[in-house]
C-alpha positions as CSV (number, residue, x, y, z in Angstrom):
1,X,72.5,123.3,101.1
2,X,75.1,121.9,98.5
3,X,74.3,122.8,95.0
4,X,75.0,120.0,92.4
5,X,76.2,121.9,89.5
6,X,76.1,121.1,86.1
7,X,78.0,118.2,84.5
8,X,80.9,120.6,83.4
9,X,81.5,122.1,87.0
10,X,81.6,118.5,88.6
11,X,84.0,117.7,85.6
12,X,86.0,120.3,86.8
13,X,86.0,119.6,90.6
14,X,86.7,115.9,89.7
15,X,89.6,117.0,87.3
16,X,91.3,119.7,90.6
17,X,90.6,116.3,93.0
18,X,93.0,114.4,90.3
19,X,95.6,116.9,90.4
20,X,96.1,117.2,94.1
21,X,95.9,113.2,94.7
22,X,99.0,112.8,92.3
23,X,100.9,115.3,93.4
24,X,100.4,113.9,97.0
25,X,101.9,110.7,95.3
26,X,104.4,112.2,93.2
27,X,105.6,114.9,95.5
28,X,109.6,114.1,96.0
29,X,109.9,111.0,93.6
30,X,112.2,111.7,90.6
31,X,111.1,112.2,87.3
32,X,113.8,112.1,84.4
33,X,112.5,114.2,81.0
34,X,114.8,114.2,78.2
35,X,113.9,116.6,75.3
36,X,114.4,116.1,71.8
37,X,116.5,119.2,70.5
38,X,113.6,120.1,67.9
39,X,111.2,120.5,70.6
40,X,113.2,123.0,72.2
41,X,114.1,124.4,69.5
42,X,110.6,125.4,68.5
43,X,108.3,128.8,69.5
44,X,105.8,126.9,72.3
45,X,109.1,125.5,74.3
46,X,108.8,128.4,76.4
47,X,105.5,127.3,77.5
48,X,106.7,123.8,78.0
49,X,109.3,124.8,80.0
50,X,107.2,126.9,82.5
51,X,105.0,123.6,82.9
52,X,108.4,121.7,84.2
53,X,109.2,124.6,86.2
54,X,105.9,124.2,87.9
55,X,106.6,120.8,88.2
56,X,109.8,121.4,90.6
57,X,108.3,124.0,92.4
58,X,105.4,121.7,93.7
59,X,108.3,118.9,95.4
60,X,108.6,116.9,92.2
61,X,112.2,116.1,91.5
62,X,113.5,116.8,88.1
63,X,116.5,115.9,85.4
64,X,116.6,117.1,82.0
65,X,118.8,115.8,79.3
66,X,118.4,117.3,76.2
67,X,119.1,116.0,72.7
68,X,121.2,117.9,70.5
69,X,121.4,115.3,67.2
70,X,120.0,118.5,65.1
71,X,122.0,121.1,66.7
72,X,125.1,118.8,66.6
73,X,124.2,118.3,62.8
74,X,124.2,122.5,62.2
75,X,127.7,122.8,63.7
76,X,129.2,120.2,62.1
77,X,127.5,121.7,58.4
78,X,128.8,124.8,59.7
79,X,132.4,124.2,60.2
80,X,132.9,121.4,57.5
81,X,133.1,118.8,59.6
82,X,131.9,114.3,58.3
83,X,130.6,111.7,60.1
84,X,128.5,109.5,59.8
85,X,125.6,107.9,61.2
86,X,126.1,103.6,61.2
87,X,123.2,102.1,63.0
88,X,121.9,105.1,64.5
89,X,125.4,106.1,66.3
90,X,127.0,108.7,65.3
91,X,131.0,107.8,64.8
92,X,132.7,110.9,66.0
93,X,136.2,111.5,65.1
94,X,138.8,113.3,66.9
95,X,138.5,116.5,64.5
96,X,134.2,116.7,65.4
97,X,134.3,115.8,69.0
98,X,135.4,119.7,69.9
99,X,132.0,120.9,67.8
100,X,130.1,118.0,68.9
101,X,130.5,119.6,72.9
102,X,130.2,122.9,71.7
103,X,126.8,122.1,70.3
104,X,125.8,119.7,73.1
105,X,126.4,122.5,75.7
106,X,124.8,125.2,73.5
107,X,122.0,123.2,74.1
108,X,122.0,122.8,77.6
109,X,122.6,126.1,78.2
110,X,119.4,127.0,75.8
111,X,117.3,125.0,78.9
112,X,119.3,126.6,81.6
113,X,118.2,129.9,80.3
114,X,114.6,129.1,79.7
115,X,114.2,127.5,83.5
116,X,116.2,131.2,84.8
117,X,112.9,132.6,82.9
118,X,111.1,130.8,85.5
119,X,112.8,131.7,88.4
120,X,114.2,127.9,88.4
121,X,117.7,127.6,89.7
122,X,119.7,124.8,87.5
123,X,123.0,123.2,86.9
124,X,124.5,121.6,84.4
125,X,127.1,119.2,85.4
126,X,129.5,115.8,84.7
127,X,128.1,113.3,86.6
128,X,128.7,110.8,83.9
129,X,131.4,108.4,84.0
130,X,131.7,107.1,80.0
131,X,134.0,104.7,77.8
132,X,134.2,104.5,74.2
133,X,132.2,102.2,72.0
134,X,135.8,100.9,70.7
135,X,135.3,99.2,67.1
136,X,132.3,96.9,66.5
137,X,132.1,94.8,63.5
138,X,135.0,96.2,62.1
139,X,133.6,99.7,62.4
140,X,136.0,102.4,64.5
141,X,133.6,104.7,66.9
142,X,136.5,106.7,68.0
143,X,134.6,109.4,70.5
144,X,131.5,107.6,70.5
145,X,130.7,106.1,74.2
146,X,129.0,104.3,75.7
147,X,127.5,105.1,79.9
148,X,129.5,103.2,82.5
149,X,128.7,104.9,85.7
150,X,126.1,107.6,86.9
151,X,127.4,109.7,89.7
152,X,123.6,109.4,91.4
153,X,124.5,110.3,94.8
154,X,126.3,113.9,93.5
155,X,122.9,114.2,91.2
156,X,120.8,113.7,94.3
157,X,122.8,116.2,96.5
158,X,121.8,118.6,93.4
159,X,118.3,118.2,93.8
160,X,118.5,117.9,97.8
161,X,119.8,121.7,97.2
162,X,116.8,122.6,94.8
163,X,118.5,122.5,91.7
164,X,117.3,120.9,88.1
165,X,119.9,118.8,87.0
166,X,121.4,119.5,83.4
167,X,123.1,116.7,81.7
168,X,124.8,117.1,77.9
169,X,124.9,114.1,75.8
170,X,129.1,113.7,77.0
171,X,130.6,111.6,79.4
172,X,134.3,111.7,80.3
173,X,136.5,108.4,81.4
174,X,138.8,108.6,84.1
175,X,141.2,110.4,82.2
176,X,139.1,113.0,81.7
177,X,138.6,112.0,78.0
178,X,134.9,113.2,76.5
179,X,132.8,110.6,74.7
180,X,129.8,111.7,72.8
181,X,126.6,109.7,74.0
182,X,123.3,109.0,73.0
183,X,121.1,111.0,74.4
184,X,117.8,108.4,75.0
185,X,120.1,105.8,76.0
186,X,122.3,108.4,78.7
187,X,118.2,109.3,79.6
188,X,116.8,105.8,80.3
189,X,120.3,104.7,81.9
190,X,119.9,108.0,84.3
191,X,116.3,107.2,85.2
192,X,117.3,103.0,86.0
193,X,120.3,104.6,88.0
194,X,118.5,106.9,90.3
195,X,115.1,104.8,90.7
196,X,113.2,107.1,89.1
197,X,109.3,107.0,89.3
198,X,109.1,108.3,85.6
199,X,110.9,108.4,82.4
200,X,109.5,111.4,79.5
201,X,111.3,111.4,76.2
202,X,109.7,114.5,74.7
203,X,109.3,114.7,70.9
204,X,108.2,116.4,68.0
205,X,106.2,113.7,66.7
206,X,102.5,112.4,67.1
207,X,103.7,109.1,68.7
208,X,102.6,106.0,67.5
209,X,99.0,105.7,65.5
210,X,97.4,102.4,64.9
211,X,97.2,102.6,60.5
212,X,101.6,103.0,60.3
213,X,101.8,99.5,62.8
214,X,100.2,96.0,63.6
215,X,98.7,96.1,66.9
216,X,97.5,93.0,69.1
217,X,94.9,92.5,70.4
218,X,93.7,94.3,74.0
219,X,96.2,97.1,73.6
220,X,94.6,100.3,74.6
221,X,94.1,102.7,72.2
222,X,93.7,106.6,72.6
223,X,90.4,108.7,71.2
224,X,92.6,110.1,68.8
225,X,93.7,107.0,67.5
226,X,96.4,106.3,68.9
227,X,98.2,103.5,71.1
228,X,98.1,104.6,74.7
229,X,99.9,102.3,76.5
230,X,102.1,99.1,76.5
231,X,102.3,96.6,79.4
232,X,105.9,94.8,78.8
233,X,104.2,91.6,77.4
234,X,102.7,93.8,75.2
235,X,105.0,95.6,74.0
236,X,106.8,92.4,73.1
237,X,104.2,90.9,71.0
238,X,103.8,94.5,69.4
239,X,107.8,93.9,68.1
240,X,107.1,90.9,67.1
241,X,104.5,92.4,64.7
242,X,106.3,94.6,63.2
243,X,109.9,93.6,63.1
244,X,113.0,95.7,61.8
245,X,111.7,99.6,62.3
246,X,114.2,101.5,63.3
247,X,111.8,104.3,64.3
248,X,110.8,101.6,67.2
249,X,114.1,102.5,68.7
250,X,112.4,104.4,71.7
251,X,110.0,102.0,72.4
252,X,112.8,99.5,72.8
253,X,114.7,101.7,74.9
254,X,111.0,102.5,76.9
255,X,111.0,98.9,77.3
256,X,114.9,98.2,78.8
257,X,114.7,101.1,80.8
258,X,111.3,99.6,82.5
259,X,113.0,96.3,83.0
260,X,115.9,98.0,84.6
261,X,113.2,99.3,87.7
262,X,111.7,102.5,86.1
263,X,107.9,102.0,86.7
264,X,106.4,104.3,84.0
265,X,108.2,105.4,80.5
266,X,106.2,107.8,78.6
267,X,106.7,109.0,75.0
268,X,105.1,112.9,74.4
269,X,104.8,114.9,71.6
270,X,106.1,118.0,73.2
271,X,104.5,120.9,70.5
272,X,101.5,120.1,72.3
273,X,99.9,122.4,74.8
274,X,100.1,120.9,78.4
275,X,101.2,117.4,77.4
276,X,103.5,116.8,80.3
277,X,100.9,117.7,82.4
278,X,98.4,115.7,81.0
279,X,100.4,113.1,80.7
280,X,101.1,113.5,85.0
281,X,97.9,114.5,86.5
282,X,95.0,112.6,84.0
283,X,94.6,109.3,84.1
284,X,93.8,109.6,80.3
285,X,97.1,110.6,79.8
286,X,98.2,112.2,76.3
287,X,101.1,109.9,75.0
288,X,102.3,106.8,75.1
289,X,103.4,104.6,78.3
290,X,105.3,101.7,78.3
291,X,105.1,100.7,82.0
292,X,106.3,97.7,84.1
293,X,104.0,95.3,86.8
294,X,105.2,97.2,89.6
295,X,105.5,94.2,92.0
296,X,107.5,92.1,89.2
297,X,110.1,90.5,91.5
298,X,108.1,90.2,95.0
299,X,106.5,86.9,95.4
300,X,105.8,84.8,98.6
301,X,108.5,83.8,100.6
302,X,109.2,80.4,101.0
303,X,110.1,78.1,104.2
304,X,113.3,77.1,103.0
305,X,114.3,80.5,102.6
306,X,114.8,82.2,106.4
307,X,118.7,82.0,106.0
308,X,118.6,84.4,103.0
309,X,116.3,86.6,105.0
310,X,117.9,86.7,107.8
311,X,121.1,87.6,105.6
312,X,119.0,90.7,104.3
313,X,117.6,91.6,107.6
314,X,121.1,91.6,109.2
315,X,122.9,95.2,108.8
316,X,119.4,96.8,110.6
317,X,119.3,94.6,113.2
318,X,122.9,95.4,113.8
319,X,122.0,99.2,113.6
320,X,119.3,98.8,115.4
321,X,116.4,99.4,113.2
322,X,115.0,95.8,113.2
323,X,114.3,93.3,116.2
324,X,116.4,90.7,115.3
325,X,114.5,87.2,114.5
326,X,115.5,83.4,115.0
327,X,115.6,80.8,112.0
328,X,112.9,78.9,113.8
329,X,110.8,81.8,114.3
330,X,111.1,83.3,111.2
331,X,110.3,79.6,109.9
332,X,107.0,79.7,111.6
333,X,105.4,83.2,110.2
334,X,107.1,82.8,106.1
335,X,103.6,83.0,105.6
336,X,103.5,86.1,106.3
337,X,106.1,87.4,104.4
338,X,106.7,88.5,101.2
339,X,110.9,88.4,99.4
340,X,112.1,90.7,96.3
341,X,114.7,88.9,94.2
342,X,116.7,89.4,91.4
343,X,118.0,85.9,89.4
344,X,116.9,83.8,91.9
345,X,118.8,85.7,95.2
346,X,116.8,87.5,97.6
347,X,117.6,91.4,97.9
348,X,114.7,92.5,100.3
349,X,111.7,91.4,102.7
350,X,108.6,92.4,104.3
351,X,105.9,90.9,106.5
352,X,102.5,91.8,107.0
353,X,100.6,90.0,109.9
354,X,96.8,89.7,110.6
355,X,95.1,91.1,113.9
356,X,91.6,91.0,114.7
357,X,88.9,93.7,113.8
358,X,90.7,94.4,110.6
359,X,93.9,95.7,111.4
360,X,97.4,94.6,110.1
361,X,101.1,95.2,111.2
362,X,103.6,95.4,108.2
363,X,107.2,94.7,110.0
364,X,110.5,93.7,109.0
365,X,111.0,96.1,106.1
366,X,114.7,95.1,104.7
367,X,116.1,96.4,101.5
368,X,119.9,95.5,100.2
369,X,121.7,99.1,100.0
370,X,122.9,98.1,96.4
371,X,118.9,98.2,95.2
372,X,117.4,100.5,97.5
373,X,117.9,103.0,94.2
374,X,115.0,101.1,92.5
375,X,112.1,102.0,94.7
376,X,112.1,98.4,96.3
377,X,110.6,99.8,99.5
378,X,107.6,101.7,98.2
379,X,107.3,99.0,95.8
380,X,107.2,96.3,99.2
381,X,104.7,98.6,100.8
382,X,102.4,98.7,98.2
383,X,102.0,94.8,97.5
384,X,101.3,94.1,101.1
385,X,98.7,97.4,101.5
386,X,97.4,95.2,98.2
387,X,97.6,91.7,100.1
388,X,96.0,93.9,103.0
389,X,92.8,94.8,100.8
390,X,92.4,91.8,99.7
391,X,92.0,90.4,103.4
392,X,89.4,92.5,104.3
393,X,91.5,94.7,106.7
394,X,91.0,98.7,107.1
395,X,94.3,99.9,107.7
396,X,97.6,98.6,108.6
397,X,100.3,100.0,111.1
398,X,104.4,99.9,111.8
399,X,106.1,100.6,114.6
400,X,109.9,102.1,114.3
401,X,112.2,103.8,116.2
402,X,114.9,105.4,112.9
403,X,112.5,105.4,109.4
404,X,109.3,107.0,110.9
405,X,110.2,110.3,108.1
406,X,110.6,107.1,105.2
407,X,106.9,105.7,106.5
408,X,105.3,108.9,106.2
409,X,106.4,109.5,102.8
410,X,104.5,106.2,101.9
411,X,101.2,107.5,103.4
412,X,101.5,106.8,106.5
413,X,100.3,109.1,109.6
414,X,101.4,109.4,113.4
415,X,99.2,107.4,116.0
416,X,99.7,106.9,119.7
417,X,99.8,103.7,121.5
418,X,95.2,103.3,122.0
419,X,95.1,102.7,118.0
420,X,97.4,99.4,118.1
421,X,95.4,96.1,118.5
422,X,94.9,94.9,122.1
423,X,97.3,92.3,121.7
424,X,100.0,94.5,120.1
425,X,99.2,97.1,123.1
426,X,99.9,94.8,125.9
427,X,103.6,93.4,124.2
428,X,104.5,96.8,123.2
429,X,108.3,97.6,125.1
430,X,108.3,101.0,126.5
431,X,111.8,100.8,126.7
432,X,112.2,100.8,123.1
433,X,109.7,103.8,122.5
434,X,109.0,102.8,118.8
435,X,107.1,105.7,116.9
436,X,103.8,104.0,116.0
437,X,102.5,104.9,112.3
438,X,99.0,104.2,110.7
439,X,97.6,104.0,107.3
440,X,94.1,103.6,106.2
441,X,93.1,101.2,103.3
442,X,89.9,102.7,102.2
């Protein structure tokens, strides 16, 4: 017979159940975690550093950029060197842009040495494409730049190898010219980029507590006092509360990089003892999160829109991934499907349709190449498996013959041809062989 255990022991099973169901979720989604040079500069980094290592070593994928403001401030004291900060950029000149790469590659190297203390192999690389900031309001940035392209699919090759990522604060034009760039800003541009499922900016501070600011009402709050989370209308009525702090910078840049795709941005005080982690596999959390509606953008397709959708669906029927579909058809089941869009065009559809005794098919899976970067697909999934719920049905299938490995990433398992509805059985086309995939709802 099962004993119960106390109330601490069924904490703790609860607690190991948490970990292992987010890192089923998390396992091969991208997390991007840029570090504030203090933290790594002080003695409990090399703890914090052995918690990302564990992090890539259990399938997550990582990319570190790590600030270097306060080392690029030492080297510049060092040799002599002005500048000056205008609006929280830093106008580099010609003479402190050598000391300003020395410093922001000290740094990197700093994490590539810790992570070799791990056993972590990492890189550090220029997959940044920059330009300079030019003169703005009369004001001459010189070296200071400003991101124009991420090289995402030589970052992804990177991790596809089983590296970490490195990536200084500079970016070079295609002249090879270095710019020096904002750390947070080359961050939340890198996470949008590579549609990553997190954004970390790790600091030394204690975040944001509820005496220093005016919060609205309904925001959560931590036990400790402070704000735990922001939805995106929240965090807009939280600026409009307390206008003009420039210390608010990260939350802004929280906020752009969520409204650029990234579904979760979370601010960590990184002195802290197992913060990241916390912050990963807790639903409490321990920082702040500044997160978007994660279906934002999907919405009901409407009758008038099958040309569009068909325009979308068109390069995989052509490769043969989906059946292809008449106007008239697709005209008759809109109800069933569901369009992403982007100022007001369409960029992606799905479908769900209803069977008897609970079960549902979810077809015609079409994401434009240019935004399959943003997660547009899980994102697809997971409001129909929603819609699914919501109708009462147990579980939902696919059939396909070239994405069963993409399926299966999403939760999906392998089935054979008894588990599809009677009605899907009998119409199913041997010829075809599609690979037939199940998920449960419960």
């Amino acid at each position: 017979m099962m004993e119960k255990g106390n109330g601490a022991e069924r904490a703790k099973i609860e607690t190991i159940r948490e970990v292992f169901q987010y890192l089923r979720q998390f396992k091969g989604r991208t997390f991007v975690i840029k570090i504030d040079f203090t933290v790594i500069d002080d003695p409990h980094f090399p703890v914090f550093i052995t918690d990302v290592a564990r992090l890539h070593e259990s399938g997550i994928r990582i990319v570190l950029v790590p600030g270097a403001k306060e080392r690029i401030d030492q080297i510049l004291g060092v040799y002599s060197i002005q500048d000056r900060i205008i609006r929280g950029v830093r106008a580099t000149s010609a003479e402190a842009m050598p000391f300003i790469m020395m410093a922001a590659f000290d740094v990197a190297n700093r994490l590539m040495t810790s992570l070799s203390g791990s056993d972590i192999n990492a890189v550090i690389g220029n997959w940044i494409r920059a330009r300079g900031m030019g003169v703005v309001d009369g004001v001459d940035f010189e070296s200071a730049g400003i991101v124009e392209r991420v090289l995402t699919d030589r970052l992804r090759a990177v991790m596809d190898n089983g590296f970490i990522p490195i990536l200084p604060c500079i970016g070079w034009n295609a002249l090879g010219r270095p710019y020096n760039l904002p750390s947070n800003e080359l961050a939340a541009i890198t996470a949008s980029r590579l549609g990553a499922e997190k954004l970390f900016f790790i600091t030394a501070g204690p975040g944001f507590s509820v005496p220093e600011y005016q919060v609205p009402d309904g925001v959560p709050l931590s036990p400790s006092g402070g704000i735990s989370n922001f939805s995106l209308p929240d965090l807009e009525r939280f600026f409009a509360l307390n206008p003009g702090r420039e210390e608010l910078d990260l939350l802004d840049k929280a906020r752009r990089a969520c409204e650029a795709g990234v579904e979760r941005v979370h601010i960590l005080d990184g002195r802290v003892d197992g913060a990241l982690l916390k912050e990963i596999f807790s639903n409490l959390g321990s920082g702040t999160m500044v997160y978007s509606n994660r279906y934002s953008g999907i919405r009901p397709m409407r009758r008038n829109e099958t040309i569009d959708v068909l325009r979308v669906m068109k390069p995989f029927v052509e490769r043969g991934i989906l059946l292809p579909r008449t106007e008239e058809t697709l005209a008759e089941s809109h109800g069933d499907f569901i369009v992403f869009e982007v100022d007001d065009a369409i960029h992606a559809s799905a479908a769900l349709h209803r069977y008897p005794d609970g079960v549902g098919e979810i077809a015609a899976v079409a994401v434009d190449e240019q935004y399959s970067h943003l997660g547009v697909g899980p994102r697809l999934i997971g409001y129909l498996c929603d819609r699914a719920r919501r109708m009462g049905l147990s579980r939902v299938f696919v059939l396909t013959t070239q994405t069963a490995d993409w399926f299966l990433k999403q939760g999906f398992e392998e089935a054979d041809l008894s588990s599809l509805p009677e009605k899907k059985r009998a119409a199913y086309d041997l010829s075809r062989r599609s690979r037939i995939l199940i998920k449960n709802l419960s």
